[in-house]
C-alpha positions in Angstrom: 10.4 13.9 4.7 7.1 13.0 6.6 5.7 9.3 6.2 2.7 9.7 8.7 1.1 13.3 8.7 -1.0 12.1 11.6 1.7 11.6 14.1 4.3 13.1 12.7 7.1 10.6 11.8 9.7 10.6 9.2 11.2 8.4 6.9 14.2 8.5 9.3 12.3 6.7 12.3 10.3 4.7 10.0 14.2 3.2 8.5 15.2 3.6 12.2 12.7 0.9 13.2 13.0 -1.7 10.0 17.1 -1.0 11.0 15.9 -2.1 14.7 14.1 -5.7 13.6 10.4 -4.2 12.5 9.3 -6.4 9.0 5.6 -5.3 8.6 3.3 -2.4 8.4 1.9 -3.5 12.2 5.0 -3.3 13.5 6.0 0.2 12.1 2.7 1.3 13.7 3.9 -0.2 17.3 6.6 1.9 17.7 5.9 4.8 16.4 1.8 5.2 15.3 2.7 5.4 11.7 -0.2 3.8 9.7 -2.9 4.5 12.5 -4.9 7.2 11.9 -5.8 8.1 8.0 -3.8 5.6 6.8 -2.9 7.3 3.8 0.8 6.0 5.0 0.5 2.4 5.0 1.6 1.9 1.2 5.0 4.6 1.8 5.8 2.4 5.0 5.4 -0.7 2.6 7.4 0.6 -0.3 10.3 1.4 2.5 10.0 -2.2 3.8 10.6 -3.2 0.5 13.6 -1.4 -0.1 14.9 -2.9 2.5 14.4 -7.0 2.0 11.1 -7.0 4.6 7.6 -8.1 3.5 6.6 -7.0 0.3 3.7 -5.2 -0.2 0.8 -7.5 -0.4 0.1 -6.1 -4.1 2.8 -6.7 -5.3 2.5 -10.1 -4.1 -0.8 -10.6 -5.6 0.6 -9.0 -9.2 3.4 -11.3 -9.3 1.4 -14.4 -8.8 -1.2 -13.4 -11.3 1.8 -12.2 -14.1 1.0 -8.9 -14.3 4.9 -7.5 -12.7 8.3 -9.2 -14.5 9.8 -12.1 -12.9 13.1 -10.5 -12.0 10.6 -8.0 -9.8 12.6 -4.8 -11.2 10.9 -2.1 -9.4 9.6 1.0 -11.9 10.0 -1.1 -14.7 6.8 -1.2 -16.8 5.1 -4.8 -17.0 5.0 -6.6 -20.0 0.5 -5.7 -20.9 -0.1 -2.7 -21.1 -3.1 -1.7 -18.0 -5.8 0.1 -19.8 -6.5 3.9 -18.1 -9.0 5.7 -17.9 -12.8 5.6 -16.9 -14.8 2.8 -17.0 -17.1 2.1 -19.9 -20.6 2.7 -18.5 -22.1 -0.8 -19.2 -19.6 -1.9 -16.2 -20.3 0.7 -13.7 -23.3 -0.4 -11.4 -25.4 2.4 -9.8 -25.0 3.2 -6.5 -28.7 3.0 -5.1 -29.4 4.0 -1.1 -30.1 1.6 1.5 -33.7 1.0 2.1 -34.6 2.4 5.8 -35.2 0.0 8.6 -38.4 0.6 10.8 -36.7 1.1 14.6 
Protein backbone atom coordinates (compact mmCIF):
# COMPACT_ATOMS: atom_id res chain seq x y z
CA UNK A 1 0.00 0.00 0.00
CA UNK A 2 1.18 3.71 -0.78
CA UNK A 3 2.36 5.97 2.29
CA UNK A 4 3.45 9.02 0.10
CA UNK A 5 1.24 9.56 -3.09
CA UNK A 6 3.70 12.27 -4.01
CA UNK A 7 6.74 10.21 -4.53
CA UNK A 8 5.42 7.11 -4.63
CA UNK A 9 6.72 4.96 -1.60
CA UNK A 10 5.22 2.16 0.16
CA UNK A 11 4.79 1.02 3.45
CA UNK A 12 7.46 -1.62 2.49
CA UNK A 13 10.38 1.12 2.02
CA UNK A 14 9.01 3.23 4.63
CA UNK A 15 9.47 -0.26 7.32
CA UNK A 16 12.59 -0.81 5.08
CA UNK A 17 14.22 2.41 6.39
CA UNK A 18 12.92 2.34 10.33
CA UNK A 19 14.43 -1.58 9.76
CA UNK A 20 17.75 0.36 8.53
CA UNK A 21 18.19 2.89 11.79
CA UNK A 22 15.59 5.86 10.60
CA UNK A 23 13.57 6.97 14.22
CA UNK A 24 11.67 10.13 12.94
CA UNK A 25 9.46 11.61 10.37
CA UNK A 26 12.79 13.71 8.98
CA UNK A 27 14.58 10.87 8.49
CA UNK A 28 11.94 8.79 6.55
CA UNK A 29 11.87 11.93 4.30
CA UNK A 30 15.90 11.69 3.72
CA UNK A 31 15.83 8.59 2.22
CA UNK A 32 13.07 8.32 0.41
CA UNK A 33 11.01 11.99 0.08
CA UNK A 34 8.14 10.54 1.99
CA UNK A 35 6.50 13.49 3.97
CA UNK A 36 7.85 16.28 1.50
CA UNK A 37 5.39 17.31 -0.72
CA UNK A 38 1.55 17.43 0.58
CA UNK A 39 2.31 16.04 3.63
CA UNK A 40 -0.75 14.34 3.99
CA UNK A 41 1.80 11.30 4.96
CA UNK A 42 3.54 12.55 7.83
CA UNK A 43 0.93 11.15 10.45
CA UNK A 44 0.90 7.29 8.50
CA UNK A 45 4.91 7.53 8.60
CA UNK A 46 4.39 8.37 12.45
CA UNK A 47 1.86 5.73 13.23
CA UNK A 48 4.48 3.14 11.47
CA UNK A 49 7.26 4.51 13.67
CA UNK A 50 5.19 3.80 16.43
CA UNK A 51 4.62 0.40 15.72
CA UNK A 52 7.82 -0.11 15.69
CA UNK A 53 9.34 1.34 19.33
CA UNK A 54 10.63 4.88 17.35
CA UNK A 55 9.39 8.37 18.41
CA UNK A 56 6.03 8.56 19.08
CA UNK A 57 3.93 10.76 17.45
CA UNK A 58 4.19 14.19 18.96
CA UNK A 59 0.24 13.95 19.78
CA UNK A 60 0.25 11.33 21.27
CA UNK A 61 2.90 12.68 23.43
CA UNK A 62 1.01 15.76 24.17
CA UNK A 63 -2.34 13.52 25.00
CA UNK A 64 -0.57 11.46 27.34
CA UNK A 65 0.90 14.23 29.40
CA UNK A 66 -2.40 16.16 29.52
CA UNK A 67 -4.47 12.65 30.53
CA UNK A 68 -6.49 12.43 27.81
CA UNK A 69 -4.98 8.59 26.36
CA UNK A 70 -4.75 5.57 29.22
CA UNK A 71 -1.56 5.11 31.03
CA UNK A 72 -0.76 1.66 29.65
CA UNK A 73 -0.82 3.65 26.00
CA UNK A 74 -3.14 0.71 24.44
CA UNK A 75 -3.41 1.85 21.00
CA UNK A 76 -7.37 2.00 19.65
CA UNK A 77 -8.54 1.75 22.96
CA UNK A 78 -10.96 4.55 23.71
CA UNK A 79 -9.83 7.10 26.56
CA UNK A 80 -11.42 7.28 29.61
CA UNK A 81 -13.77 11.15 28.74
CA UNK A 82 -15.58 11.01 26.33
CA UNK A 83 -14.30 14.03 23.32
CA UNK A 84 -17.38 15.85 22.37
CA UNK A 85 -18.05 15.72 18.30
CA UNK A 86 -19.45 17.63 16.31
CA UNK A 87 -19.57 21.46 15.24
CA UNK A 88 -18.72 24.11 17.27
CA UNK A 89 -21.35 26.14 19.17
CA UNK A 90 -21.35 29.52 17.33
CA UNK A 91 -20.55 31.75 20.37
CA UNK A 92 -16.89 30.01 19.99
CA UNK A 93 -16.37 30.31 16.39
CA UNK A 94 -14.60 33.86 15.59
CA UNK A 95 -15.27 35.33 12.08
CA UNK A 96 -12.83 35.18 9.64
CA UNK A 97 -12.56 38.99 8.59
CA UNK A 98 -9.91 39.92 5.38
CA UNK A 99 -6.76 41.51 5.90
CA UNK A 100 -6.81 45.21 5.49
CA UNK A 101 -4.77 46.19 2.13
CA UNK A 102 -1.32 47.74 2.51
CA UNK A 103 -0.68 50.95 0.32
CA UNK A 104 2.66 49.71 -1.94
Amino acid sequence: MYVCMCHAVTEDQVKKAIDAGANSPRQIARGCKAGTDCGSCVRRIQALLGEHGARPCPTARLAAKLGLSEADGAAGQPSAAPVPVGPAPLSTVRALEPAPLRAA
